[in-house]
GUDREN-159210 format. One record per residue: residue number from 1; residue in three letters; x, y, z of N, C-alpha, C in turn. Coordinates in steps of 0.1 Angstrom, whole numbers, plus 5000, padded with zeros to 4 digits. Example, Ala and Ser with C-alpha at 12.3 -4.5 7.8 and 13.67 -1.06 7.14 Angstrom:
2
[1, ALA, [5132, 4943, 5078], [5123, 4955, 5078], [5132, 4967, 5078]],
[2, SER, [5128, 4978, 5071], [5137, 4989, 5071], [5129, 5000, 5079]],
//
This chain:
169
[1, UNK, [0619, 7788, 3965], [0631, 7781, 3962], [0629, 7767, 3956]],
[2, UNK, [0618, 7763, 3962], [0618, 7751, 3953], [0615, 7747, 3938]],
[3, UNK, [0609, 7759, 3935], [0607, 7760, 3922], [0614, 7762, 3912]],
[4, UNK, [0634, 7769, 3915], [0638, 7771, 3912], [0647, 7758, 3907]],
[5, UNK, [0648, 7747, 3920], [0656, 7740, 3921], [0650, 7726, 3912]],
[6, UNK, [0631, 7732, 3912], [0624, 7721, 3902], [0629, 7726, 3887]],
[7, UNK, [0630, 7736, 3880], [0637, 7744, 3868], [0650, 7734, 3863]],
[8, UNK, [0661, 7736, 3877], [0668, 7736, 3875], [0668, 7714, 3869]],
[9, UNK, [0662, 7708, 3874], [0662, 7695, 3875], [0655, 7692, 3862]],
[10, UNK, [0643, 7702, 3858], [0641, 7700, 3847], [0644, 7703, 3837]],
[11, UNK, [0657, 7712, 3837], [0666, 7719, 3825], [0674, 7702, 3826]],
[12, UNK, [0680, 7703, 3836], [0689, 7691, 3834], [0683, 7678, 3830]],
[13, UNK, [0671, 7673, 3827], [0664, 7663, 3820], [0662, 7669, 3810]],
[14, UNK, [0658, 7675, 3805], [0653, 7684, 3790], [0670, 7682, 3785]],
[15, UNK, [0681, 7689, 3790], [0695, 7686, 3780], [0700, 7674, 3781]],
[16, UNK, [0697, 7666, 3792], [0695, 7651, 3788], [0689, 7645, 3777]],
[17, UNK, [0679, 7649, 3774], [0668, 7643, 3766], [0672, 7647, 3752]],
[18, UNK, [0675, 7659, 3753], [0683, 7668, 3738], [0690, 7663, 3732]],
[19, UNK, [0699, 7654, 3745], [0714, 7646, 3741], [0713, 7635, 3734]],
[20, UNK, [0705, 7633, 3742], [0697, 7616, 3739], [0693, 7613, 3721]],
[21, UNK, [0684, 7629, 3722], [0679, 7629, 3708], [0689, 7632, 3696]],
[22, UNK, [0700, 7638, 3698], [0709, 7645, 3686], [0720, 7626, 3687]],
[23, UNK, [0717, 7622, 3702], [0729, 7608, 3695], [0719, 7601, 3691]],
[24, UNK, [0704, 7598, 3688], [0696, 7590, 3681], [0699, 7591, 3666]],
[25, UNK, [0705, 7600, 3664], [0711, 7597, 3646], [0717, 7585, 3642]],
[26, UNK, [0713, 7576, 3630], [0716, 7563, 3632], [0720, 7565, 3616]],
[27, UNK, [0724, 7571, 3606], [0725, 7576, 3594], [0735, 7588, 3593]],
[28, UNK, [0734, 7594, 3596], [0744, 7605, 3593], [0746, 7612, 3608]],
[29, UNK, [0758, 7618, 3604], [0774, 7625, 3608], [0769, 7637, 3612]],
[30, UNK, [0761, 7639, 3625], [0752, 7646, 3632], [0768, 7657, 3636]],
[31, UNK, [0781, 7657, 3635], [0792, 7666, 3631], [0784, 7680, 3623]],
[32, UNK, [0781, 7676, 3611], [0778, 7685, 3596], [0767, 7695, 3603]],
[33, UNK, [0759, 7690, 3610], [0747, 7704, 3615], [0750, 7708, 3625]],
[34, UNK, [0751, 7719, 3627], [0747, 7731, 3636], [0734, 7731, 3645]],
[35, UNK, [0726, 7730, 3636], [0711, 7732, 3645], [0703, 7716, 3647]],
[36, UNK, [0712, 7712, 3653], [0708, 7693, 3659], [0695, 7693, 3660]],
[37, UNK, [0688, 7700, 3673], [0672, 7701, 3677], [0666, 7703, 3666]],
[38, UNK, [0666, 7711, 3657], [0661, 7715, 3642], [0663, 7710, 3637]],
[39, UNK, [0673, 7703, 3638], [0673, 7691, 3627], [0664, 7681, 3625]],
[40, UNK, [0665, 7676, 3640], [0658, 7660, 3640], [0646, 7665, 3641]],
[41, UNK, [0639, 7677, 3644], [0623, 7685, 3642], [0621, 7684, 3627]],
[42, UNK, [0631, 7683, 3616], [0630, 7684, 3604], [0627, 7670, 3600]],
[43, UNK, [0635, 7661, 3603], [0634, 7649, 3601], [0623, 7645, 3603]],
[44, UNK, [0621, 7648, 3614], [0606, 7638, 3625], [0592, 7647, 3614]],
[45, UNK, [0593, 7659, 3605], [0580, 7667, 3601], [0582, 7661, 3588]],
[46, UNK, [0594, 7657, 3582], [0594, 7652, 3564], [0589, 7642, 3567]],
[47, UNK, [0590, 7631, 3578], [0585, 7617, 3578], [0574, 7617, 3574]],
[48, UNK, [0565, 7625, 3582], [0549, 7631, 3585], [0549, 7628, 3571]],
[49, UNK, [0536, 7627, 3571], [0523, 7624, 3555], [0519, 7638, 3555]],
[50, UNK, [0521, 7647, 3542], [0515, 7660, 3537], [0502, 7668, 3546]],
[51, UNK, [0493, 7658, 3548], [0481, 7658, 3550], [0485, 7663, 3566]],
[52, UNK, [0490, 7656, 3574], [0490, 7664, 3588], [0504, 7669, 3597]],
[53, UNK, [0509, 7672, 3581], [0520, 7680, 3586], [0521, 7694, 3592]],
[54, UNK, [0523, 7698, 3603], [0522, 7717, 3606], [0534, 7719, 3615]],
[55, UNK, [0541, 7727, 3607], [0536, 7735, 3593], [0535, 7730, 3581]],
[56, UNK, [0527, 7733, 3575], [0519, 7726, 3563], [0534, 7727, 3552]],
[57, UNK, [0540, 7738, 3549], [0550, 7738, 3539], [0567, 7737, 3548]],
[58, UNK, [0573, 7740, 3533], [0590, 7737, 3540], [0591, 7753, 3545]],
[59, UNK, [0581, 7766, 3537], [0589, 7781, 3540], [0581, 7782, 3555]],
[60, UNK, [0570, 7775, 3559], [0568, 7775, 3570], [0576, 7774, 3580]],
[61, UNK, [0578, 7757, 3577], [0588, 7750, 3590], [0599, 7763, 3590]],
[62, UNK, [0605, 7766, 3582], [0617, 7772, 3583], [0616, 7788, 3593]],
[63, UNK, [0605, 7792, 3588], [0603, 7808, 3595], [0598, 7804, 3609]],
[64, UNK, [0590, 7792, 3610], [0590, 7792, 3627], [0601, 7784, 3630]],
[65, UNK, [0611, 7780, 3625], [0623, 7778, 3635], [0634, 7785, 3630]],
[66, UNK, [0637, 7796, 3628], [0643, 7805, 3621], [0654, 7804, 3612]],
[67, UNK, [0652, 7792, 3603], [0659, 7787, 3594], [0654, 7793, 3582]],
[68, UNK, [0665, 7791, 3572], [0664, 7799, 3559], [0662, 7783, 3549]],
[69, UNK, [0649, 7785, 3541], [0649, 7773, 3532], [0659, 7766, 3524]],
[70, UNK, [0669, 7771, 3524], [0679, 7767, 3516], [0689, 7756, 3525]],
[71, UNK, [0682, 7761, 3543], [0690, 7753, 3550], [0683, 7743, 3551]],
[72, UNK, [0671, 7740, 3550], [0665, 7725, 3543], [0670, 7719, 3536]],
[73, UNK, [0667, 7727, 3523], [0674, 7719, 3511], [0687, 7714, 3514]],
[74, UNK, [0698, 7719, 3521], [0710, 7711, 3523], [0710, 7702, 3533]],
[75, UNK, [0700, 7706, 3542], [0698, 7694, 3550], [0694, 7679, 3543]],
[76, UNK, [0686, 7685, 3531], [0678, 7669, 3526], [0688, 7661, 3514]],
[77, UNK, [0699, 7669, 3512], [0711, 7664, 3508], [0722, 7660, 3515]],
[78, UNK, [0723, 7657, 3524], [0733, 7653, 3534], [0727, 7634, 3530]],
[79, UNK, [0742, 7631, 3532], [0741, 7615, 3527], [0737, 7610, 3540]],
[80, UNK, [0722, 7602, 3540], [0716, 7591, 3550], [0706, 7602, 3553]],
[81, UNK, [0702, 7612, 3548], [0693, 7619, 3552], [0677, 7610, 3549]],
[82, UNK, [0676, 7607, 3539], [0663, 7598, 3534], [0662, 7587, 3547]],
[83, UNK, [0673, 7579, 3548], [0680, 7568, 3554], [0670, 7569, 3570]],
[84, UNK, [0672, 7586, 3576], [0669, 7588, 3584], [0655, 7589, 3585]],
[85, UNK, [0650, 7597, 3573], [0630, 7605, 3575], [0626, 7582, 3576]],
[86, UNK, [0635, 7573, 3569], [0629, 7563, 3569], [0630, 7555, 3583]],
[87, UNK, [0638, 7557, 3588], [0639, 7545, 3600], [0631, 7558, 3614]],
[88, UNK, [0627, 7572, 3611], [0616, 7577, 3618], [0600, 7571, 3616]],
[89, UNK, [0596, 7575, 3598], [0589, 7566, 3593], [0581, 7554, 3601]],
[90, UNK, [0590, 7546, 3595], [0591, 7533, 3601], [0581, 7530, 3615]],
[91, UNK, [0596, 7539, 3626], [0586, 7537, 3642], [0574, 7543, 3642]],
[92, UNK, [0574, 7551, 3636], [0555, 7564, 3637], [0548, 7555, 3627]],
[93, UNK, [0549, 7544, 3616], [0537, 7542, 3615], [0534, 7526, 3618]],
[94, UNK, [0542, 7525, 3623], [0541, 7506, 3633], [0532, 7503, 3637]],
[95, UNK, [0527, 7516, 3642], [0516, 7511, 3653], [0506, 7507, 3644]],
[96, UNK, [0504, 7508, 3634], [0493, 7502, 3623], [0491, 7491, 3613]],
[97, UNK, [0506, 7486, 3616], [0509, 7474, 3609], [0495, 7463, 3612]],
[98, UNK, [0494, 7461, 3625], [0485, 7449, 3627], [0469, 7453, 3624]],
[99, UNK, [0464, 7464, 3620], [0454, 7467, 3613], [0449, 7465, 3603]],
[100, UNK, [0461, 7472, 3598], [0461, 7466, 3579], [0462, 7456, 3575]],
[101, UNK, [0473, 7450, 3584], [0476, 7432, 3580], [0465, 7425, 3583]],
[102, UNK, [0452, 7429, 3592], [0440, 7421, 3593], [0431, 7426, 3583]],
[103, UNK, [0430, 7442, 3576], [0424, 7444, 3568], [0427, 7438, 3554]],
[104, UNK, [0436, 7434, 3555], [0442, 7428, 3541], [0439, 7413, 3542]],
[105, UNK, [0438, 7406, 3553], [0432, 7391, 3553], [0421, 7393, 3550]],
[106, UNK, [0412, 7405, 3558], [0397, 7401, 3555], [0392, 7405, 3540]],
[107, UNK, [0402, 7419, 3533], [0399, 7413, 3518], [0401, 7405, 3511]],
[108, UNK, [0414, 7397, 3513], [0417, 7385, 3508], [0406, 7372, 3509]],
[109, UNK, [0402, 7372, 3521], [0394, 7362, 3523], [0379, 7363, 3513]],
[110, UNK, [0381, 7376, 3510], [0367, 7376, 3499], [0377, 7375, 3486]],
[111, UNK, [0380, 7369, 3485], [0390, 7367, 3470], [0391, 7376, 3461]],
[112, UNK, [0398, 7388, 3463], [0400, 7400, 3456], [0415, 7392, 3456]],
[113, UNK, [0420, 7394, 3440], [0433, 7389, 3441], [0443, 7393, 3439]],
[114, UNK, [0438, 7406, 3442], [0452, 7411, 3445], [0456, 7409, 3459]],
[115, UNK, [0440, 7415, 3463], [0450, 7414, 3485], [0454, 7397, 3484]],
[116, UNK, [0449, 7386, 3481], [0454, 7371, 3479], [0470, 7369, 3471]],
[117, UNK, [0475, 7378, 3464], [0484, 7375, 3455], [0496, 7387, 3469]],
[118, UNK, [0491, 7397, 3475], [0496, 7400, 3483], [0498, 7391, 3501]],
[119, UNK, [0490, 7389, 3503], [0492, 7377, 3514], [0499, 7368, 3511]],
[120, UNK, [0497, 7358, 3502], [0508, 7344, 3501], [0520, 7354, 3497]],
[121, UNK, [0525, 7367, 3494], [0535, 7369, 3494], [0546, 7375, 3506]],
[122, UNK, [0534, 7381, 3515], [0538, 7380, 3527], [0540, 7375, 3539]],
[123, UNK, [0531, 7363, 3537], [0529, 7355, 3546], [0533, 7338, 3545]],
[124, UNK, [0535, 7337, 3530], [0539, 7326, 3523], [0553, 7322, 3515]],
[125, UNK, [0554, 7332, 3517], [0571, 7337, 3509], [0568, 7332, 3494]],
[126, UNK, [0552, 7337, 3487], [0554, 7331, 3476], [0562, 7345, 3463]],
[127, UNK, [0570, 7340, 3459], [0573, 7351, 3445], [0576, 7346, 3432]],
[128, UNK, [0567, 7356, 3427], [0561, 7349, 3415], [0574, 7350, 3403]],
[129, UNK, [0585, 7355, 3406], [0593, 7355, 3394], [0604, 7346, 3402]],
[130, UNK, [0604, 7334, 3408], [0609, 7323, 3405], [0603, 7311, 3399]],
[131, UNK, [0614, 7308, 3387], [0612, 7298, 3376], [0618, 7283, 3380]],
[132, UNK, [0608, 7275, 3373], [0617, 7262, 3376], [0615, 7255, 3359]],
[133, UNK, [0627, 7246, 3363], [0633, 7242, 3351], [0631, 7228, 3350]],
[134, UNK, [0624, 7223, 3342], [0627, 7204, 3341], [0640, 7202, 3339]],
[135, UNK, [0642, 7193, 3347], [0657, 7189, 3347], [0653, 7171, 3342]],
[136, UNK, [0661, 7167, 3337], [0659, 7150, 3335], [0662, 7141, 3343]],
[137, UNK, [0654, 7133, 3345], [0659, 7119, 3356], [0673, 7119, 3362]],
[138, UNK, [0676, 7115, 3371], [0692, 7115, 3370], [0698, 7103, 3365]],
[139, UNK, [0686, 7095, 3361], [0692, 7077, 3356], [0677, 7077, 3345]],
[140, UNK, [0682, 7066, 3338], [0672, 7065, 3329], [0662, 7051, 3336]],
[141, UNK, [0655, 7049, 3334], [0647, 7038, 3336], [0651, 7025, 3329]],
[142, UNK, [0653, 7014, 3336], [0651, 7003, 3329], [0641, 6996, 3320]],
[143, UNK, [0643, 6991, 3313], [0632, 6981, 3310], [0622, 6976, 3317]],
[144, UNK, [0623, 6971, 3324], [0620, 6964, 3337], [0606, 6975, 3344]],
[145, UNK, [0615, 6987, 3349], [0608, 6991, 3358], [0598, 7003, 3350]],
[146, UNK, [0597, 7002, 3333], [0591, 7012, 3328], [0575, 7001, 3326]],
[147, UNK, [0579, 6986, 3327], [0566, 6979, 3324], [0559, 6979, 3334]],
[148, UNK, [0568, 6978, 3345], [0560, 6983, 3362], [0552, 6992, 3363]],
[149, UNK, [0560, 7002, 3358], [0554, 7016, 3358], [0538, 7017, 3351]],
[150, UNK, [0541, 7009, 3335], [0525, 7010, 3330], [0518, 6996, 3332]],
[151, UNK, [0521, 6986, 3338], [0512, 6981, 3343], [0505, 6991, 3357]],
[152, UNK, [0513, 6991, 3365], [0503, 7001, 3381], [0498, 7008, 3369]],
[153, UNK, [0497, 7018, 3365], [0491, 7027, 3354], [0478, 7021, 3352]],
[154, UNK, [0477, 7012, 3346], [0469, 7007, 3340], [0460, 7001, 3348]],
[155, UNK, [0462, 6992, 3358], [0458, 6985, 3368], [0449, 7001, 3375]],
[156, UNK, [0457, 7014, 3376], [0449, 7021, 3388], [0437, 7027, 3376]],
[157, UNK, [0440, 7024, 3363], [0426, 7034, 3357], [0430, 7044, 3350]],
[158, UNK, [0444, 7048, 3346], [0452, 7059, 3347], [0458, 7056, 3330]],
[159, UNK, [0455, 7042, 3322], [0459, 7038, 3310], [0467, 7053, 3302]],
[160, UNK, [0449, 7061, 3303], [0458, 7072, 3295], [0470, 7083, 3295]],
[161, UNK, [0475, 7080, 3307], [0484, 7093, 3307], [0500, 7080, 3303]],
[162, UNK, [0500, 7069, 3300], [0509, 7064, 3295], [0513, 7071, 3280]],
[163, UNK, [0519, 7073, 3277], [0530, 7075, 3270], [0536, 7069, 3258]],
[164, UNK, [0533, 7071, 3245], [0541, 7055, 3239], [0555, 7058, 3237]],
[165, UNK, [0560, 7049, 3246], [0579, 7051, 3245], [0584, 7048, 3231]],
[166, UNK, [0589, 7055, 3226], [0592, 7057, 3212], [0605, 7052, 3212]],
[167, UNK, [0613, 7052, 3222], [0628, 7044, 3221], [0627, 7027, 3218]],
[168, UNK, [0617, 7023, 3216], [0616, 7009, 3214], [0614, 7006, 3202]],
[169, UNK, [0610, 7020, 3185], [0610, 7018, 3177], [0622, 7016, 3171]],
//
């Protein structure tokens, strides 16, 4: 008897858990499918990388869960479908973020530059397709403070990057 009543406690976590999983849809209108469990089994196997996916193909997945391929294909048309293989994605390959992100310092740190042009972009907020523009003084210089200017100049050793001010001809 107690075996029975263990069954029964574990059917009733198992359709808990079912539940749990068909309201984990965070993208689409889990309404439109029929086969929920199949579903998110579909989801969770597109995320997957080619390489260690099984079943290896889509006529696979479909014959062992007794879906007809075409019910894929409309599955992978349903709007937020991508939306969804991405935010699975996402959690399944996290765990590897801090790997890479150190294998990518230690190339960088040997000056390969791309991994360097990739670091200060991630880590620097550098991007390279912001421009800047010379804008002009917001005042003009006086008299006064442009002689200042090339005397320090002059005085620090620096004569040559003066300039000859041509508004004085």
């Amino acid at each position: 008897m107690k075996k029975k009543g263990l069954l029964k406690t574990r059917k009733k976590h198992s359709e808990y858990s079912e539940k749990s999983r068909v309201l984990s849809f965070k993208f689409i209108d889990h309404s439109k499918v029929r086969e929920k469990l199949k579903f998110l089994d579909f989801i969770d196997w597109i995320a997957l990388p080619n390489a260690i996916r099984k079943p290896k193909t889509h006529q696979e997945f479909a014959e062992l869960f007794g879906l007809s391929k075409d019910t894929l294909t409309d599955w992978k048309n349903l709007t937020g479908f991508w939306d969804e293989v991405k935010a699975r994605r996402d959690i399944l390959f996290r765990k590897y973020s801090s790997e890479i992100l150190y294998g990518l310092v230690k190339v960088a740190k040997t000056g390969n530059p791309r991994a360097v042009e990739l670091f200060v972009k991630l880590f620097e907020g550098y991007n390279d397709k912001v421009q800047f523009k010379e804008e002009p003084p917001l005042r003009e210089f006086t008299i006064e403070e442009k002689e200042k200017m090339r005397r320090a100049f002059i005085n620090a050793g620096l004569a040559s990057l003066i300039k000859k001010d041509t508004s004085k001809d």
